[in-house]
C-alpha positions as CSV (number, residue, x, y, z in Angstrom):
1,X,-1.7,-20.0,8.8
2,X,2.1,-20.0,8.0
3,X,3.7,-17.1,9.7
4,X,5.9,-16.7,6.5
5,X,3.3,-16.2,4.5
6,X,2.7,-12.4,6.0
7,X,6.2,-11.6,5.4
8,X,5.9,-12.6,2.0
9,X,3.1,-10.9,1.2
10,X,5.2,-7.8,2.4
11,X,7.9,-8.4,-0.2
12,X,5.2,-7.0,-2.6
13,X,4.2,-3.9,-0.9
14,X,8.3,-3.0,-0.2
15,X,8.9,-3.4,-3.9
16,X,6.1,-0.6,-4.6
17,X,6.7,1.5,-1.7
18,X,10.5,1.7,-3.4
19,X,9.2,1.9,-7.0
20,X,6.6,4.3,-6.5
21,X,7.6,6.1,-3.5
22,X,5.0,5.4,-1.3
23,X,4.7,5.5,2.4
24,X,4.5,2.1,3.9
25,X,0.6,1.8,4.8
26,X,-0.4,3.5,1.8
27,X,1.6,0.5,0.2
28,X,0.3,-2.4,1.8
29,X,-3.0,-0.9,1.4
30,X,-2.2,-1.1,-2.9
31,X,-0.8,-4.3,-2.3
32,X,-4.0,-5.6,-1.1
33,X,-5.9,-3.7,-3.1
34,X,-4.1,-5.0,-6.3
35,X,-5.3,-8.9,-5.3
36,X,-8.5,-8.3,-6.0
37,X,-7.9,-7.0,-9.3
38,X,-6.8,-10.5,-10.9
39,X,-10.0,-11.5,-9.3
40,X,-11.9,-9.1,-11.2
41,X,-10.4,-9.4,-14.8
42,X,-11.5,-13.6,-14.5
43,X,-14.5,-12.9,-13.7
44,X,-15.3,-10.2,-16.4
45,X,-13.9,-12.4,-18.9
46,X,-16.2,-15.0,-17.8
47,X,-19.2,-12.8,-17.5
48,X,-18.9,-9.7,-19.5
49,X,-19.0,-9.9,-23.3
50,X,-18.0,-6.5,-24.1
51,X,-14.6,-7.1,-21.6
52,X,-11.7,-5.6,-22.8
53,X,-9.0,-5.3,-20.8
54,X,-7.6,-5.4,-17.2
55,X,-4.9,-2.9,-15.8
56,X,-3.5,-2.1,-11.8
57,X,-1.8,1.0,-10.9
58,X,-0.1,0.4,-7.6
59,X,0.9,4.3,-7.1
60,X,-3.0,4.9,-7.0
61,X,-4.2,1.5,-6.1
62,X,-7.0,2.2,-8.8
63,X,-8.0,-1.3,-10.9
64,X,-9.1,-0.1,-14.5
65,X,-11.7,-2.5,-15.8
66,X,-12.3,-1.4,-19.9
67,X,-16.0,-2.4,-21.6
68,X,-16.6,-2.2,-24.9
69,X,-19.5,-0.9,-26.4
70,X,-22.4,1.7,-24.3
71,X,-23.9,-0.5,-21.0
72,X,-21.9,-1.0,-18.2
73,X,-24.3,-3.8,-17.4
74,X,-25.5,-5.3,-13.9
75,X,-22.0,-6.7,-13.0
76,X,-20.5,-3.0,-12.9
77,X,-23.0,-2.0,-10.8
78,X,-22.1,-5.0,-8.6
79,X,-18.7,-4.0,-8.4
80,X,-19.2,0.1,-7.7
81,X,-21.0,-1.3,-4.5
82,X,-19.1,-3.4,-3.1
83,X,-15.8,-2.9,-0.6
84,X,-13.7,-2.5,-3.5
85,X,-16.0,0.1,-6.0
86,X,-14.1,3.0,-4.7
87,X,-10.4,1.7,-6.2
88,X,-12.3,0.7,-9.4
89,X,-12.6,3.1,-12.8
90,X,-14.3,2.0,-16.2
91,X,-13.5,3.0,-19.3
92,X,-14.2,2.4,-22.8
93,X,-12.0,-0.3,-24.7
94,X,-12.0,-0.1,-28.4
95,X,-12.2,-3.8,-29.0
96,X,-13.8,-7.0,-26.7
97,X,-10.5,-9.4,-25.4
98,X,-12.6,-12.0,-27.2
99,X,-11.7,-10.2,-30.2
100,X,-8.2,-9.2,-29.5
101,X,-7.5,-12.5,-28.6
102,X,-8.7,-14.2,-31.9
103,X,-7.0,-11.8,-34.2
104,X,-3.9,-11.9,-32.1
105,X,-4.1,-15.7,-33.0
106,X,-4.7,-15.4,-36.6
107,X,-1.8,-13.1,-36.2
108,X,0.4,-15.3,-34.8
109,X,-0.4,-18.2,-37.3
110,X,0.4,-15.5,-40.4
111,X,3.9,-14.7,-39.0
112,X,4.7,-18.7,-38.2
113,X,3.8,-19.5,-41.9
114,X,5.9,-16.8,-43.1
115,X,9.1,-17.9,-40.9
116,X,10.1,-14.8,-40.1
117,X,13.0,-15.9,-38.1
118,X,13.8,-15.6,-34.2
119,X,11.3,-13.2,-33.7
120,X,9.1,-12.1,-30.0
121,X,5.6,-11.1,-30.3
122,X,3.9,-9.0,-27.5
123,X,0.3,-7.9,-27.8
124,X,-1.1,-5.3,-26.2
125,X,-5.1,-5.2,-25.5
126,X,-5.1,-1.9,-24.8
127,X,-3.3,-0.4,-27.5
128,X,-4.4,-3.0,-29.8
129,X,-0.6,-3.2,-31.1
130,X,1.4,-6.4,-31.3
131,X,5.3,-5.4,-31.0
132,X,7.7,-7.9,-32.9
133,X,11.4,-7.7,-31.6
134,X,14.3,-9.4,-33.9
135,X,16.2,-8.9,-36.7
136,X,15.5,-6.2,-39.9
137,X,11.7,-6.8,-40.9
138,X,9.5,-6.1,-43.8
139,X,7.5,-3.8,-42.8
140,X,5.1,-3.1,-45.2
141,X,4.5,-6.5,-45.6
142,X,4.1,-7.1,-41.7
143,X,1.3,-4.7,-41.8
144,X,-0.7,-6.2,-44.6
145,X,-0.7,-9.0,-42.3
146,X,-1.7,-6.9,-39.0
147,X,-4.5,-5.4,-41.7
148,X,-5.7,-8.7,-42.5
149,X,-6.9,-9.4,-39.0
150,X,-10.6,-8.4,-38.2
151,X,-10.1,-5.5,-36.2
152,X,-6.7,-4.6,-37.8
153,X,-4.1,-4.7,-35.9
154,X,-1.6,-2.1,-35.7
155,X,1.7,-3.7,-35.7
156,X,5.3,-2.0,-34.4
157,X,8.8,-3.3,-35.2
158,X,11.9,-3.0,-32.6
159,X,14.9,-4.1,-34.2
160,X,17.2,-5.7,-31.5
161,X,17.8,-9.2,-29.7
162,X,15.0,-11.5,-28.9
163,X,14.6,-13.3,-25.8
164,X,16.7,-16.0,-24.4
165,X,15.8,-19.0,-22.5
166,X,18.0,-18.2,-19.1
167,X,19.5,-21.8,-18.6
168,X,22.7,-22.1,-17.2
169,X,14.4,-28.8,-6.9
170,X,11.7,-27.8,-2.3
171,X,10.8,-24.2,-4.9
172,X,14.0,-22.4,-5.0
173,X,16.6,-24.9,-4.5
174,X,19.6,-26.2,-6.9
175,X,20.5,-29.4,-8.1
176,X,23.1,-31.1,-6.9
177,X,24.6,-31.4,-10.6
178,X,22.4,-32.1,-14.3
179,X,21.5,-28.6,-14.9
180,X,22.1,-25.6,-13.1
181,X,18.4,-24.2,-13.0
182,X,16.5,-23.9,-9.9
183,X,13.8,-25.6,-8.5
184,X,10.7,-24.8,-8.6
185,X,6.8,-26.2,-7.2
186,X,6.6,-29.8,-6.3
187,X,3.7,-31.4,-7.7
188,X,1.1,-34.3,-7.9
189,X,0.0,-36.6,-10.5
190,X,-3.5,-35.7,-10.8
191,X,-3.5,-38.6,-14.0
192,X,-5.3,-41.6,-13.3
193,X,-4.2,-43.6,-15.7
194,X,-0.4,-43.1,-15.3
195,X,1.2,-45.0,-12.3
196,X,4.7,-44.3,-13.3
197,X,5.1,-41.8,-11.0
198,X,3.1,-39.7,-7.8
199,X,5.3,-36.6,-6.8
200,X,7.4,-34.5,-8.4
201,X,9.1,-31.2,-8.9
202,X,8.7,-29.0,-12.0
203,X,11.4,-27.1,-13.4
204,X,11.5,-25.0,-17.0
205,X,11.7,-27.9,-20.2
206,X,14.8,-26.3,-21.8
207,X,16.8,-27.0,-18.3
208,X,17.6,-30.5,-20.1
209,X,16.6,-33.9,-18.4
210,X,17.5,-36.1,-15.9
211,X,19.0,-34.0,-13.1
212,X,20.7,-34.6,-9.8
213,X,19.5,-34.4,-6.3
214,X,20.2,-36.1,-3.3
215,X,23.2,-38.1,-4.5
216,X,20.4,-40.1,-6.8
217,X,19.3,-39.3,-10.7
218,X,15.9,-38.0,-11.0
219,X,13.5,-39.4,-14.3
220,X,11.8,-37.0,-16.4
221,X,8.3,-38.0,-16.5
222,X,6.4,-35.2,-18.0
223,X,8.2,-32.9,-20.5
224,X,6.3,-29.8,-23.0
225,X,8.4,-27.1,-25.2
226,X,5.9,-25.1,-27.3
227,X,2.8,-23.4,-27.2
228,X,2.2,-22.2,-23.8
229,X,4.9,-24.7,-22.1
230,X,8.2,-24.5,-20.9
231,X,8.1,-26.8,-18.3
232,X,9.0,-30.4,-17.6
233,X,8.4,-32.9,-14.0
234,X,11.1,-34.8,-12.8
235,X,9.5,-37.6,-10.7
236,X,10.6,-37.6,-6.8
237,X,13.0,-41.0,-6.3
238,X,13.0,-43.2,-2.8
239,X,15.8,-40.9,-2.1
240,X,14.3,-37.9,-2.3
241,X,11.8,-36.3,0.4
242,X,9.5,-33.3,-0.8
243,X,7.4,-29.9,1.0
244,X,5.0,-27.6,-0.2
245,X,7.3,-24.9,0.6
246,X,9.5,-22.7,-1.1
247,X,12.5,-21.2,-0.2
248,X,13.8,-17.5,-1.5
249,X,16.7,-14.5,0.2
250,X,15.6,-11.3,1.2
251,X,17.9,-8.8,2.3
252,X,20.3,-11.6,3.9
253,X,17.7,-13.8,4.9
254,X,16.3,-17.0,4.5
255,X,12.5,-16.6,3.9
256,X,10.2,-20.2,3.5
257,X,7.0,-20.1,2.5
258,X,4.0,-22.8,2.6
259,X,2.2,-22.6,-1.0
260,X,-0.8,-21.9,-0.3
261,X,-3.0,-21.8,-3.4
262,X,-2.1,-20.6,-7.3
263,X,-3.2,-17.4,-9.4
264,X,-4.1,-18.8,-12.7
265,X,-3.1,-16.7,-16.3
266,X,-6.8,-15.0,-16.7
267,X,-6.1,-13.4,-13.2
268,X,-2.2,-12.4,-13.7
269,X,-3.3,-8.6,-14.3
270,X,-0.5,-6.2,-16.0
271,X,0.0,-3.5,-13.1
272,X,0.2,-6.7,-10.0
273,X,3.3,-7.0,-8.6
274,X,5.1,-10.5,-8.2
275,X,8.2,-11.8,-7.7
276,X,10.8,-14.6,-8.8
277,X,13.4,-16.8,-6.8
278,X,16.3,-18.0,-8.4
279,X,19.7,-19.3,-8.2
280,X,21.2,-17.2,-10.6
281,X,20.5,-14.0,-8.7
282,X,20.1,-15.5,-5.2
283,X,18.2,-12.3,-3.7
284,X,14.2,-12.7,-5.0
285,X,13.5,-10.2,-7.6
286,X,9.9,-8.5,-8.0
287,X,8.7,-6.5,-10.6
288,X,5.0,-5.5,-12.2
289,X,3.1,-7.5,-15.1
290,X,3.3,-5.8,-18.2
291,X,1.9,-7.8,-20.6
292,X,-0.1,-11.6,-20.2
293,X,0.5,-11.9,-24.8
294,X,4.2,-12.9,-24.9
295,X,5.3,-14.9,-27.3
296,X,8.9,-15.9,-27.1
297,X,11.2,-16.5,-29.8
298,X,12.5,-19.6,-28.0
299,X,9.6,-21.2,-27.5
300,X,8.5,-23.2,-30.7
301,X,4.3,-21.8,-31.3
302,X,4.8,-19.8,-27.9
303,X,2.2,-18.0,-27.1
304,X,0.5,-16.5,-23.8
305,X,4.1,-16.1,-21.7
306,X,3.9,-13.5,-19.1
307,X,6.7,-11.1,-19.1
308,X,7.7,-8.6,-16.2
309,X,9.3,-6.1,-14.9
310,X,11.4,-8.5,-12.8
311,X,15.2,-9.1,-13.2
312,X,16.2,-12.5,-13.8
313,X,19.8,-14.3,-14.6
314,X,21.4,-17.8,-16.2
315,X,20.5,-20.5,-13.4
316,X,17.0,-19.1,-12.4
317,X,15.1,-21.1,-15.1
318,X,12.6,-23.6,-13.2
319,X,12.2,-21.0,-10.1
320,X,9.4,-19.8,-8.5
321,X,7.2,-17.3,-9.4
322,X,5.1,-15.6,-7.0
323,X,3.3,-13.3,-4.8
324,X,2.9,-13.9,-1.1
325,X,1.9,-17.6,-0.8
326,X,0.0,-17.7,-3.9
327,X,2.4,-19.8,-7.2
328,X,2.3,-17.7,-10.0
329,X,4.1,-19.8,-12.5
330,X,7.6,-20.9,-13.4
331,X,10.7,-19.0,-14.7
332,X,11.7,-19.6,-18.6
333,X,13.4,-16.8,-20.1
334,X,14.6,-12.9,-19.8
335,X,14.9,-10.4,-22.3
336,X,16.6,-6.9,-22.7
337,X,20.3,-8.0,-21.1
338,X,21.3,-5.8,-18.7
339,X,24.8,-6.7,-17.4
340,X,25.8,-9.4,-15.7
341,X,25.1,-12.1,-12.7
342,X,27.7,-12.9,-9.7
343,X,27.6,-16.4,-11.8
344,X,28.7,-14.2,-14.9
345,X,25.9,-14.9,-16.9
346,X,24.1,-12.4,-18.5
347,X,21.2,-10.3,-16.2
348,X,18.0,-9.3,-17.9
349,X,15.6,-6.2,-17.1
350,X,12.3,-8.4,-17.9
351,X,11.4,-11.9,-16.7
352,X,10.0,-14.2,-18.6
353,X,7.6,-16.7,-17.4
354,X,4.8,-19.3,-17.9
355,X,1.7,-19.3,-15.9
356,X,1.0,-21.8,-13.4
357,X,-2.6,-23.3,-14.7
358,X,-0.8,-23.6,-18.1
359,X,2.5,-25.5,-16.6
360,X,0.4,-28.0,-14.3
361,X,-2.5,-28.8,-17.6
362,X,0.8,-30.0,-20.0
363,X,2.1,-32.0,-17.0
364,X,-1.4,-33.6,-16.1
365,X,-0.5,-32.2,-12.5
366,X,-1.7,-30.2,-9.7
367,X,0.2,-28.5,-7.1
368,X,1.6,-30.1,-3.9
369,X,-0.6,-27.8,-1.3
């Protein structure tokens, strides 16, 4: 086992023993505890029908796993007896995520058709809400649309800025000149019938093509901007070695960390910590999940973007995001702007990023481990 990879998995458990004022075993213990609950909310989607929704809370290390509808069924039963039953709670969720899922995308569609301009949309399982931020809306008419789902969807309106894509390769390096975004997981072609290229690193689409590393150009083999996507692969040249590390400051130092596996978007539970490296910042920045239903306004058909608690700056697009070892997914945008960076571009309160699974399906690659 990398050595680094226990100080990493630290960072986490120092970001909630400073949030949430905990003592420092109590807060490794919750860091722990909150891997499992990723774990959990895959596997009740998978198995559970009446699934609902997912939620940590580091300050109690409690996992809240909601069912709808009367049985708690076998699984439950499985889960109150095993190691981790005592951190666990049940509740009742009004809908099934299969549900809230399919009317958020019917929701989606309605708004897109409409063109209602530059617009975020965040959905919220629990609350069964979807939040749209931009300019003045129509409200009345915004809820004949939330009405017109199935389950009816309660919709609320936040006039204010939208998200931005925060543009200004080892995970957490910069370019030598191209772009300034930051590197983020090297990756393999896992496409058969594409010889064009083997290696690469992958780095946020909207960074632009073509970048510079190693004195020599790199080609842009793989490239997606909607949906789920922000994300592109620039191919490794004869010039260019590559690790499955990456790299990331913490207080001063130079932390590098062996990638040891991914956590894919079913499992990236609202409550878990995680954290981002950039270039903009240049100290990592870790922060909670809030929501796994964000679509940006950037992002043409986005849909499914994570946002967090995390701050994030101009230049960190393409990073890493992550928790211990484990690759989370890749920086795209911030929202809420909150000052500014030492680079002088504007510092946001939430980070925006796409999940790793999602990134490496567009690209027809799998990570460098």
């Amino acid at each position: 086992m990398d050595p680094s990879s226990g100080v990493a998995d630290e960072v986490i458990a120092e970001f909630y023993q400073e949030q949430f004022e905990l003592d420092s075993s109590f807060a490794l213990m919750s860091a722990k505890v909150g891997q499992f609950a990723g774990d959990l909310e895959a596997l009740f989607r998978d198995y559970e029908p009446g699934f609902g929704w997912a939620r940590f809370d580091p300050a109690s290390a409690r996992i809240t796993l909601a069912i709808a509808g009367d049985s708690e069924g076998a699984l439950i039963d499985a889960v109150r007896r095993s190691r981790i039953g005592p951190h666990v709670r049940v509740e009742r969720a009004q809908r099934s995520i299969v549900d809230f899922e399919r009317d958020l995308e019917l929701f989606l569609g309605l708004v897109a058709d409409e063109d209602i301009g530059a617009t975020d949309v965040e959905g919220d399982p629990i609350q069964g809400t979807v939040t749209l931020t931009g300019r003045t809306f129509d409200e009345e008419f915004l809820s004949i649309l939330g009405s017109s789902t199935s389950s009816g969807l309660r919709i609320v309106i936040v006039e204010g800025e939208p998200s931005q894509p925060t543009a200004v390769l080892q995970g957490g390096k910069e370019f030598d000149s191209g772009t300034t975004c930051t590197q983020g997981f090297v990756v393999l072609n896992n496409d058969p019938n594409d010889p064009t290229w083997d290696k690469g690193i992958m780095i946020a689409a909207h960074c632009g093509n073509y970048p510079v590393f190693g004195g020599v150009t790199l080609t842009t083999v793989e490239e997606r901007y909607q949906g789920t996507a922000d994300m592109q692969v620039n191919k490794k040249m004869a010039a260019n070695t590559v690790s499955n590390k990456f790299r990331y400051i913490n207080n001063g130092s130079t932390v590098i960390v062996t990638v040891t596996g991914q956590r894919n978007w079913s499992q990236q539970t609202p409550g878990l910590g995680v954290c981002q490296v950039g270039n903009g910042l240049g100290q990592v920045q870790c922060g909670q999940v809030e929501t796994q239903y964000f679509s940006p306004s950037y992002v043409s058909g986005g849909n499914s973007f994570i946002k967090a608690t995390a701050d994030v700056c101009g230049g960190d697009s393409g990073g890493s995001v992550f928790s211990g070892s484990t690759a989370w997914g890749i920086v795209s945008g911030g929202l809420t702007s909150d000052g500014t960076c030492p680079s002088g571009s504007t510092r946001y309160q939430y980070l925006i990023y796409g999940a790793i699974n999602l990134q490496l399906g567009h690209a027809n690659a799998v990570l460098n481990l």
